[in-house]
LODREN-467958 format. One record per residue (C-alpha): residue in three letters; y, z, x. Coordinates in steps of 0.5 Angstrom, whole numbers, padded with zeros to 4 digits, always signed. Last residue first. Example, Ala and Ser with C-alpha at 12.3 -4.5 7.8 and 13.67 -1.06 7.14 Angstrom:
<sites>
ser-0002+0014+0027
ala-0009+0016+0025
</sites>
This chain:
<sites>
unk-0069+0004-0051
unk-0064+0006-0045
unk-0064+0003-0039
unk-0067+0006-0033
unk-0062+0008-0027
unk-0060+0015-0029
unk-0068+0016-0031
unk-0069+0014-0023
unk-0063+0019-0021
unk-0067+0024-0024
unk-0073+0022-0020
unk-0069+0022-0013
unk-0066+0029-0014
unk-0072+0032-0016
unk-0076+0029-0010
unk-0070+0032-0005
unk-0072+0040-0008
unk-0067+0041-0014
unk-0061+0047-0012
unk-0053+0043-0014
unk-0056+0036-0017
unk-0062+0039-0021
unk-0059+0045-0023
unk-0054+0041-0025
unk-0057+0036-0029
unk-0061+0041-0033
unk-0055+0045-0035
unk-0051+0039-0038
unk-0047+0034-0034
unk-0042+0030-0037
unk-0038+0024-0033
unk-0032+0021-0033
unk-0030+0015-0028
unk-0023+0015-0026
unk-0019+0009-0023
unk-0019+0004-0029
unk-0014+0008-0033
unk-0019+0012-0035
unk-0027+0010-0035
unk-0030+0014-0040
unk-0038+0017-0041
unk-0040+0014-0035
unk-0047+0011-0033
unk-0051+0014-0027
unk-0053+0011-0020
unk-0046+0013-0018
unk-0046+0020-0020
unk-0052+0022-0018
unk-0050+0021-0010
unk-0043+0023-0013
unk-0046+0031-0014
unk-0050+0030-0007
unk-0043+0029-0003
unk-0040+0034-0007
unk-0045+0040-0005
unk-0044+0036+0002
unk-0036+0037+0002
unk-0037+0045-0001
unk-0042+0046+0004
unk-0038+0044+0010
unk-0032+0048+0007
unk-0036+0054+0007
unk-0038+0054+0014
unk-0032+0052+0016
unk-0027+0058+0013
unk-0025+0060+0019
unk-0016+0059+0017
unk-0019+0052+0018
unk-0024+0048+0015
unk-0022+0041+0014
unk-0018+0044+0008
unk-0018+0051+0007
unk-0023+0055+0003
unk-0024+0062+0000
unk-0030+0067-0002
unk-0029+0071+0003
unk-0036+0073+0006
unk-0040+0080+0006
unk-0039+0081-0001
unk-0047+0081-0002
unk-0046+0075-0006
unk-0043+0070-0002
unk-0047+0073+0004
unk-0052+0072+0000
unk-0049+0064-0001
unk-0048+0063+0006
unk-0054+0063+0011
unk-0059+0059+0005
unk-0054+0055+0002
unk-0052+0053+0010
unk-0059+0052+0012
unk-0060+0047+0004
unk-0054+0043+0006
unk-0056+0042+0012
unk-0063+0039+0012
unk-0061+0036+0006
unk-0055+0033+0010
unk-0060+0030+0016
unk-0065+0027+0011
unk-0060+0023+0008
unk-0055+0022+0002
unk-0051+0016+0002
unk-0044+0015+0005
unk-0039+0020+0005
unk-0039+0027+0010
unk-0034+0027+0015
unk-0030+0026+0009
unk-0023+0021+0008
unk-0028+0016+0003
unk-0031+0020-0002
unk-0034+0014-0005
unk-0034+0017-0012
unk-0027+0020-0009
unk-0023+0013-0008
unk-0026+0011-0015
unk-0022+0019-0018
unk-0027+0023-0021
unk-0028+0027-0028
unk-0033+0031-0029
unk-0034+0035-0036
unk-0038+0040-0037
unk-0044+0044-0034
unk-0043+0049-0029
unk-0041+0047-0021
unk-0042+0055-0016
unk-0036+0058-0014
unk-0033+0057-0008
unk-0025+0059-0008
unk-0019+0055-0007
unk-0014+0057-0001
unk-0008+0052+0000
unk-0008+0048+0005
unk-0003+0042+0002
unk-0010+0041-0002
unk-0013+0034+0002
unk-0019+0031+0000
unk-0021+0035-0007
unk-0027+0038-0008
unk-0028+0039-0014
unk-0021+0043-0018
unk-0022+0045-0023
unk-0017+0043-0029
unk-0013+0047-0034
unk-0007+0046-0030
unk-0008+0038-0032
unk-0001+0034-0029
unk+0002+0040-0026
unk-0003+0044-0022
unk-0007+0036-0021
unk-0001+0035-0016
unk+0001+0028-0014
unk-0001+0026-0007
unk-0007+0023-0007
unk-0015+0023-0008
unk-0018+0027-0014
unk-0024+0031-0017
unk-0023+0034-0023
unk-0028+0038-0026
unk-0027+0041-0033
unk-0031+0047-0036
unk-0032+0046-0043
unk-0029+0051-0049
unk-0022+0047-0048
unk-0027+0042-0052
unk-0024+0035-0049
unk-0022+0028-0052
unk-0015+0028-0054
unk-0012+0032-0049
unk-0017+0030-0043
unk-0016+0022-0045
unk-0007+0024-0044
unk-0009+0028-0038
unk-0012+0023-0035
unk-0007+0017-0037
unk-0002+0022-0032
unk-0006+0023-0028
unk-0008+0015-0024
unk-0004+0014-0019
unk-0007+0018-0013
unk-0008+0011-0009
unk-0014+0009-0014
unk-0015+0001-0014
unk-0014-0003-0007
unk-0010+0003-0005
unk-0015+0007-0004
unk-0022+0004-0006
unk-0026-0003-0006
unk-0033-0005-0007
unk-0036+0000-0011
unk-0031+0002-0014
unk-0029-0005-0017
unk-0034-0004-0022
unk-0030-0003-0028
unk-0024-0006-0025
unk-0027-0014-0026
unk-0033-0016-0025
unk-0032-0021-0018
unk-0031-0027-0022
unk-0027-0023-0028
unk-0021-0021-0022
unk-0020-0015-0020
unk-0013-0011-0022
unk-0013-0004-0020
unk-0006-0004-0019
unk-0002-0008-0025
unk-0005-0002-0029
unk+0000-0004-0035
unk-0004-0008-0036
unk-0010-0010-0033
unk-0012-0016-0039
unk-0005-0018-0037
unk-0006-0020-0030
unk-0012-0024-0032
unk-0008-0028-0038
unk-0002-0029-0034
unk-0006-0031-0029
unk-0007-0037-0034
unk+0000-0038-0037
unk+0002-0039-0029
unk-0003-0044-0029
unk-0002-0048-0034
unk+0003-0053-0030
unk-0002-0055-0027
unk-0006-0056-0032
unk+0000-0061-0034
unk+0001-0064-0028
unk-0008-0066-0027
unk-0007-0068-0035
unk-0001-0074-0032
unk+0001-0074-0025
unk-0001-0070-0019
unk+0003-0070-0012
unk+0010-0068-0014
unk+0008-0062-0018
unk+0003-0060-0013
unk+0009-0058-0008
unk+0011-0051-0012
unk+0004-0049-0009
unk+0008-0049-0001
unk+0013-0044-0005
unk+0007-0040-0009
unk+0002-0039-0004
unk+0008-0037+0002
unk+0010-0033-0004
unk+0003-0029-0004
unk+0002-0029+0004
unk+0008-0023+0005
unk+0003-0018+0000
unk-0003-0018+0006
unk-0002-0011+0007
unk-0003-0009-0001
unk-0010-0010+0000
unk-0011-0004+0002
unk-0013+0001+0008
unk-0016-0004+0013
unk-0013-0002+0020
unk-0017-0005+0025
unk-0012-0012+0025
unk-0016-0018+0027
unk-0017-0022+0020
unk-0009-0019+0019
unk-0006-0021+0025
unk-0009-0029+0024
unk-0006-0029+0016
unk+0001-0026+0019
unk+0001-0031+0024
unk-0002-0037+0020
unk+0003-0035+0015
unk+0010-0035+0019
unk+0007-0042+0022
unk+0005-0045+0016
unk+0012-0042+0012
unk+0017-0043+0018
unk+0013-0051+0018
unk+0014-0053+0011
unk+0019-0059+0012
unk+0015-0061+0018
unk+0009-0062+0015
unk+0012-0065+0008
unk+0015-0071+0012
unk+0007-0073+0012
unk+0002-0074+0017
unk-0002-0077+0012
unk-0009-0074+0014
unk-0005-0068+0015
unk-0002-0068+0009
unk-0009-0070+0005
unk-0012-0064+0008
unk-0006-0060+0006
unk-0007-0062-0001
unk-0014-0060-0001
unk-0012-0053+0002
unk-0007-0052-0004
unk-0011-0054-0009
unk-0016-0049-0007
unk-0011-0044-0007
unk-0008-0046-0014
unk-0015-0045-0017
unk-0016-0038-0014
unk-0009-0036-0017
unk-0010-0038-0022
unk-0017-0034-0022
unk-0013-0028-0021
unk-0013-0025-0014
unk-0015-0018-0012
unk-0023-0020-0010
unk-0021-0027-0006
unk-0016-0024-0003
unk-0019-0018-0002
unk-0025-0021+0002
unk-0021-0025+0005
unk-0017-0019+0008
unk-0024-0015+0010
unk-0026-0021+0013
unk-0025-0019+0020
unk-0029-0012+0018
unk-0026-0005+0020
unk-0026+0000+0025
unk-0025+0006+0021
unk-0031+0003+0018
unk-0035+0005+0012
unk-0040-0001+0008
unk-0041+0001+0001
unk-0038-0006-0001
unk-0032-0005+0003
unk-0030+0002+0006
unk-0024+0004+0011
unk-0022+0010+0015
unk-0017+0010+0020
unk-0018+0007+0027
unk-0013+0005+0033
unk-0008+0002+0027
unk-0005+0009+0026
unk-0004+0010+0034
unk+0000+0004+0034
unk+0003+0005+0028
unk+0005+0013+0030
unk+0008+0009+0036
unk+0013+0005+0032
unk+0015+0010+0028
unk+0016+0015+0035
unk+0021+0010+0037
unk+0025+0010+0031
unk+0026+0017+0031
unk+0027+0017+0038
unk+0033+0012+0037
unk+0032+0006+0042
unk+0034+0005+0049
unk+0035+0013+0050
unk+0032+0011+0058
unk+0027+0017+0057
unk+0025+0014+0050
unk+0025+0007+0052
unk+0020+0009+0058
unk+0016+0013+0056
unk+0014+0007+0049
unk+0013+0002+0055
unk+0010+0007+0058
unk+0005+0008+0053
unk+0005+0000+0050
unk-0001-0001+0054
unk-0005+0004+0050
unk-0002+0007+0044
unk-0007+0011+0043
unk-0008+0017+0047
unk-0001+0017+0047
unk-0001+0020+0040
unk-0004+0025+0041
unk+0002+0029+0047
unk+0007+0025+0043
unk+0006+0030+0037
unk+0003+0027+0030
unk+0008+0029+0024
unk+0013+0030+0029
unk+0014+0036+0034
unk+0020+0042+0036
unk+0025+0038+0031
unk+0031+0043+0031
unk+0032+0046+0024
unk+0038+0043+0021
unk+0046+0045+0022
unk+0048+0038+0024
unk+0042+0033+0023
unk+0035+0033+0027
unk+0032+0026+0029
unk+0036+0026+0037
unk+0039+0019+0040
unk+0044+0018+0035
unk+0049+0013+0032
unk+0046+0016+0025
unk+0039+0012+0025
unk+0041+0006+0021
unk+0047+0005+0026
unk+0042+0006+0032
unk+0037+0001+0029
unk+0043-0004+0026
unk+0046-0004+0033
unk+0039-0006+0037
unk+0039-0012+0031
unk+0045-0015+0034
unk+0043-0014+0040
unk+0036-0018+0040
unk+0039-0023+0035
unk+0046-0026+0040
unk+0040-0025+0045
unk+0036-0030+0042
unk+0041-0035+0040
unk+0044-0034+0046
unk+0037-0037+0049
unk+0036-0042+0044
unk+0043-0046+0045
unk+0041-0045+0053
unk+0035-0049+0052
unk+0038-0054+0048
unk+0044-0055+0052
unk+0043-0063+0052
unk+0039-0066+0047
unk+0033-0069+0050
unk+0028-0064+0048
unk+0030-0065+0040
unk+0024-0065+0037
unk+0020-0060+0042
unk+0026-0055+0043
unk+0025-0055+0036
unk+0018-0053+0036
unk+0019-0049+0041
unk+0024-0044+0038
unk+0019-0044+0031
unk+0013-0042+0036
unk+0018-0037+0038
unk+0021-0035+0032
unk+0014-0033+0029
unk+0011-0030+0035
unk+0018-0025+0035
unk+0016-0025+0027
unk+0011-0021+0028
unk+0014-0015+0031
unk+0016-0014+0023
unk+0010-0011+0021
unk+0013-0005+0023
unk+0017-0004+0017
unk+0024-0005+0014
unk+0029-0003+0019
unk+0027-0009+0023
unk+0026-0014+0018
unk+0034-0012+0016
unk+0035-0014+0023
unk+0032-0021+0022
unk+0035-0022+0017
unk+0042-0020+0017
unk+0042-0024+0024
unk+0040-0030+0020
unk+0045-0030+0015
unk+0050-0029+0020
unk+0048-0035+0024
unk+0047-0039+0018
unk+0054-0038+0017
unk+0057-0039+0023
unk+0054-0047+0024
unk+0047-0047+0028
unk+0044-0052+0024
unk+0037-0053+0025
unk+0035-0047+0029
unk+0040-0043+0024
unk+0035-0046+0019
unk+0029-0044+0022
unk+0031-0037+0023
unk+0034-0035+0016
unk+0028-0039+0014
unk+0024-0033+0018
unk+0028-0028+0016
unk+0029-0028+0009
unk+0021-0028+0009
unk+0019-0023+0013
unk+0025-0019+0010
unk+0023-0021+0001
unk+0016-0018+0004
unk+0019-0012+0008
unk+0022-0011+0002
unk+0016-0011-0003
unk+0012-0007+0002
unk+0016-0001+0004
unk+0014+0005-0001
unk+0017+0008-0007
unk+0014+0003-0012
unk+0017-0003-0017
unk+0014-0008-0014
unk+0008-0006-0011
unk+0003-0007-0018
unk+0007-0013-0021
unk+0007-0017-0014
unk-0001-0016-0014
unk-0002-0017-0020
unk+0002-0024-0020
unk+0005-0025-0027
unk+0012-0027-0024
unk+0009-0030-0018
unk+0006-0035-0022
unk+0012-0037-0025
unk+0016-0038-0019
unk+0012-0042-0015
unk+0012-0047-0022
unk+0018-0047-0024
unk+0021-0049-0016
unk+0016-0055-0016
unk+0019-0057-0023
unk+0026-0056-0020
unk+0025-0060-0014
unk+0020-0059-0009
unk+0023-0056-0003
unk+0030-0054-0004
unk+0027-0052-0010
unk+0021-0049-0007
unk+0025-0044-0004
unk+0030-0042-0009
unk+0025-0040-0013
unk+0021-0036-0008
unk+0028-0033-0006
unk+0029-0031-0012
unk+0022-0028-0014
unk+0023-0025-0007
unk+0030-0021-0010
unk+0027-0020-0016
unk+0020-0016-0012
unk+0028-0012-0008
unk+0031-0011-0014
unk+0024-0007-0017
unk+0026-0001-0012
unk+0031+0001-0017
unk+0027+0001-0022
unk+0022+0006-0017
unk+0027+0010-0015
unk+0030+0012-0022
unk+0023+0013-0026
unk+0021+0018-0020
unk+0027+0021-0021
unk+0027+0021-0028
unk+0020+0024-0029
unk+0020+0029-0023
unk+0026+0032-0026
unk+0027+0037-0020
unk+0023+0044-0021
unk+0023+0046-0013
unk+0016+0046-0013
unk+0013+0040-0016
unk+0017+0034-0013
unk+0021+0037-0007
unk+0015+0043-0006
unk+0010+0036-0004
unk+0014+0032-0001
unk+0015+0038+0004
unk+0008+0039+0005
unk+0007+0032+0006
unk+0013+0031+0011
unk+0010+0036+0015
unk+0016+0035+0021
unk+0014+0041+0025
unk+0021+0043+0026
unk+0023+0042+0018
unk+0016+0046+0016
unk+0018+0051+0020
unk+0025+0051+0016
unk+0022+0053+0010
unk+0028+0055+0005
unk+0032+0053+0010
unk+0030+0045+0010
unk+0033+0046+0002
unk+0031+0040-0003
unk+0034+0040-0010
unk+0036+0034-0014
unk+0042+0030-0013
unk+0042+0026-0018
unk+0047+0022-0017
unk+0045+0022-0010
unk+0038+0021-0011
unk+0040+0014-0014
unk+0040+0012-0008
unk+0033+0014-0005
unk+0029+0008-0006
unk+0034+0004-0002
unk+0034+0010+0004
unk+0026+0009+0005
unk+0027+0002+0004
unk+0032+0001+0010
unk+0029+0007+0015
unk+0022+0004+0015
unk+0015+0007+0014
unk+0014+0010+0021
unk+0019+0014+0021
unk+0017+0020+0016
unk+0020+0024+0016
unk+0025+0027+0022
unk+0031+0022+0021
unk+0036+0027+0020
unk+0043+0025+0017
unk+0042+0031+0012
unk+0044+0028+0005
unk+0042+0020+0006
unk+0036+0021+0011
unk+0034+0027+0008
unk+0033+0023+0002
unk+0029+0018+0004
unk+0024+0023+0008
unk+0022+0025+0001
unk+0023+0019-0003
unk+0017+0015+0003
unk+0013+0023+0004
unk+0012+0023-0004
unk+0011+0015-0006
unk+0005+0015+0000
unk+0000+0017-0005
unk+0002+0014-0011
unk+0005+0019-0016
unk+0003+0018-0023
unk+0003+0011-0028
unk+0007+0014-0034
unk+0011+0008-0034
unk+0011+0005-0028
unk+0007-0002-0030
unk+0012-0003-0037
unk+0018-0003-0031
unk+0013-0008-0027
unk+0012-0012-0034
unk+0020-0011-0036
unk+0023-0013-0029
unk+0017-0019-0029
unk+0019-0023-0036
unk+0026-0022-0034
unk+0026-0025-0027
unk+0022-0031-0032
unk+0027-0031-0037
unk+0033-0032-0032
unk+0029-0038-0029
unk+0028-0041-0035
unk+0036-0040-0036
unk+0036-0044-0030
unk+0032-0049-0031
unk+0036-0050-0037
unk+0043-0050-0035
unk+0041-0055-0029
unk+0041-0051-0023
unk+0046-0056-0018
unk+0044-0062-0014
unk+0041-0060-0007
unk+0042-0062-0001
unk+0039-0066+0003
unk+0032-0063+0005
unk+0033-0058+0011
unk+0030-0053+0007
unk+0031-0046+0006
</sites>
């Protein structure tokens, strides 16, 4: 990706290291999807991806990147599971793609397991894709020895093991940013047909992977001026640049529309008409701001696909505000150091270690003005962009949004080979061995890595959730410690956030006041002592209305909503059933539930676990006392139970 001189070939040990290392990677992020449950996003991703192949309708799920959504449903048309829009066609024209993905996965009786195990190995190509070009990269830059070293530590870091192999559009939009941007610099610095057309392929791939791709229109400019700059006296320099931005632009407007069935309209030939998104247009306009009739415009004059177009409104729309935690503290805003705070959170103490190197290595190319600068430019500028987007950015949901900065770490890491000598070289190269070491202590819960400066994954709820630690992934490891360590005798209470099905993992289960049910009706029933398990992102309770610590303000309307509802309960008078956020008149019951269930975890997070599982759930016992205190105590009863909770056993 460089323009060094041109590189000697892989030396036969170099590259069978290189074998091994992608070897190393493939089995560690294969051991990590190994009885790990849906993530969150995994069913809307395979569901949607799979329509697109077998109906050519583009309904589902637009924002989250056409070309990975297809690639993780391929091995889908082997199998050819079932997925019928007829048998629920108003859930077609309303674009539920979450109620849709739901009965694909648990309702339609498809081999769950074997599909979701075959996306997944097949969405590892992409993370060896990246792994290969972060080799490549340094290589041309550094030498071999620079190339091992970027290489080695990508393929143990956690956060390349946890997003490799999922259903999701982060690991290829991270292999395309990156492709695309030294694609970009390379056909600036030698426009010969080849590097064109890789560039091209790039770019539009970016394009098709996830929105995040705007970002390399500030990429490629700053890249374009940078070379105008350096060759300003070249005659035709500027109308060089020109074409080579146009010949982008069209070809990447073609891949769009090819990718989208050649075709204006979402729905496939014989589906149910699209009477609205998952969002209709009418609320997502509320949101995208300055982009409104910019986005009216292209959909009036068929500029883009309307599939394609509604994507990237909904991302705008999404990006306005969603909610958000870091160390206690809730947003739907977020905090300008909410990245850094992952990163220094979420990355191993290698890691850490490299990344301090790297800023004093700067610092001292900088000083020098070293040919290393320029060499590097795509890499500084591609991350200065993304880093600066990213601090910015109001959409704080996980740290997996800043994934592309770990190559750039690694390629750019690569270089310290050629500037240390000695012990300093050999630390250096030890690096890889020891994030291996902090990844390893997680596994095979790549996801809920923390890092042991930081306390590691058994506190890490108190300091992130979501997709920094529990994104639904964790039932399976709960079922198997339910099986092994619960009475059948003692009522079991599972409180979970995410998309997979707790019906099927752990039937016998309660069902504790979940954040989403698919609208299905569940009934009130007063909490009985046993055994609770909550998921980290619902100790937080984090999609409530009513998260945060216990007030004044919810005791006073918890204890009006006990005193109104629960005789009406009794005297039959009210439907004992609740439908998520209320609906279908079932407020009044809802909001006790969610205040009931904020009061429970108000004790829960001062009070020790009996078992900690896969890292993302916290399991607890409650006897009689303990209940009655938590669901009917005066406030001065709940505050001195939480007090003993807090005092150290003799």
């Amino acid at each position: 990706m460089s323009m060094a001189a041109p590189q000697q070939p892989v030396p036969g040990g170099v590259r069978w290291a290189v074998v091994l290392l992608l070897a190393l990677h493939a089995g560690l992020a294969l051991r990590g999807i190994t009885g790990l449950g849906v993530t969150h996003d995994e069913t809307a991703h395979l569901t949607a991806g799979y329509a697109y192949w077998q109906f050519n309708d583009y309904r589902l799920q637009p924002e989250n990147g056409n070309l990975p959504q297809r690639w993780g449903a391929l091995p889908l048309l082997a199998l050819q599971p079932r997925l019928e829009p007829m048998e629920a066609p108003g859930l077609w024209r309303g674009s539920e793609v979450w109620l849709i993905g739901d009965h694909f996965f648990f309702g339609s009786g498809n081999p769950i397991e074997g599909m979701l195990w075959l996306a997944r190995a097949t969405m590892l190509f992409w993370s060896l894709a990246l792994g290969g070009l972060v080799f490549a990269w340094a290589r041309a830059l550094w030498g071999n020895a620079g190339g091992l070293l970027a290489l080695g530590m990508y393929v143990v870091s956690p956060t390349t093991l946890a997003h490799g192999p999922l259903v999701t559009s982060d690991m290829t939009a991270a292999f395309w940013l990156l492709a695309a941007t030294g694609a970009w610099w390379r056909v600036l610095q030698d426009p010969k047909p080849g590097n064109v057309a890789m560039s091209l392929v790039a770019t539009a791939a970016a394009f098709l992977a996830k929105f995040s791709c705007v970002l390399l229109g500030p990429v490629f400019v700053i890249l374009a001026i940078w070379t105008w700059v350096e060759r300003r006296h070249e005659a035709g320099s500027w109308r060089r640049l020109a074409g080579l931005t146009a010949l982008h632009a069209v070809v990447t407007w073609a891949a769009i529309w090819i990718a989208f069935g050649l075709r204006f309209d979402p729905a496939g030939a014989g589906m149910p008409p699209v009477e609205k998104y998952y969002f209709p247009w009418e609320q997502i306009y509320t949101e995208t701001g300055s982009f409104t009739g910019l986005i009216r415009f292209a959909l009036a004059g068929h500029i883009l696909p309307e599939a394609y177009l509604e994507g990237f409104a909904h991302v705008l729309y999404q990006s306005a505000g969603r909610n958000a935690f870091l160390f206690g503290s809730f947003s739907t805003t977020g905090w300008w150091w909410y990245f850094p705070a992952t990163f220094l959170l979420k990355s191993t103490s290698a890691e850490l270690l490299l990344t301090g190197a790297v800023v004093v290595g700067a610092m001292a190319v900088w000083r020098r003005r070293s040919p290393a600068l320029r060499r590097c430019a795509p890499l500084l500028i591609f991350g200065a962009v993304y880093a600066g987007f990213s601090i910015v950015s109001t959409l704080n949901i996980g740290h997996r949004h800043i994934l592309p900065l770990y190559p750039l770490l690694f390629i750019i890491g690569g270089g310290l080979m050629g500037w240390v000598q000695g012990w300093s070289r050999r630390w250096l190269a030890a690096l890889p061995a020891l994030s291996a070491i902090g990844c390893l202590s997680v596994a095979p819960y790549f996801l809920t890595f923390f890092n042991l400066p930081s306390g590691g994954p058994q506190t890490a709820w108190r300091k992130l959730v979501d997709s920094s630690l529990d994104w639904g992934q964790g039932l399976p490891p709960l079922a198997d410690w339910v099986a092994e360590h619960h009475d059948p005798a003692e009522p079991l209470y599972v409180s979970y956030f995410g998309n997979d099905s707790l019906d099927y993992r752990i039937p016998e289960a309660l069902h504790l006041a979940p954040s989403f049910e698919r609208f299905r009706p569940r009934t009130w029933a007063p909490l009985q002592p046993g055994l609770y398990c909550v998921g980290a992102t619902m100790m937080q309770d984090l999609f409530s209305g009513y998260r945060g610590p216990w007030s004044q303000r919810k005791e006073d309307r918890y204890r009006q909503l006990r005193a109104e509802l629960l005789p009406a309960l009794a005297q039959g008078e009210l439907s004992p059933l609740i439908v998520d956020f209320g609906q279908l008149g079932t407020a009044p019951l809802w909001e006790l539930e969610r205040l009931r269930f904020n009061r429970l975890v108000s004790y829960l997070q001062v009070k020790r676990p009996e078992a900690q599982v896969a890292n993302c759930f916290l399991v607890f016992r409650l006897d009689a006392a303990e209940i009655a205190t938590v669901t009917t105590g005066t406030p001065a009863e709940l505050a001195n139970l939480m007090e003993q909770a807090l005092t150290p056993p003799d």
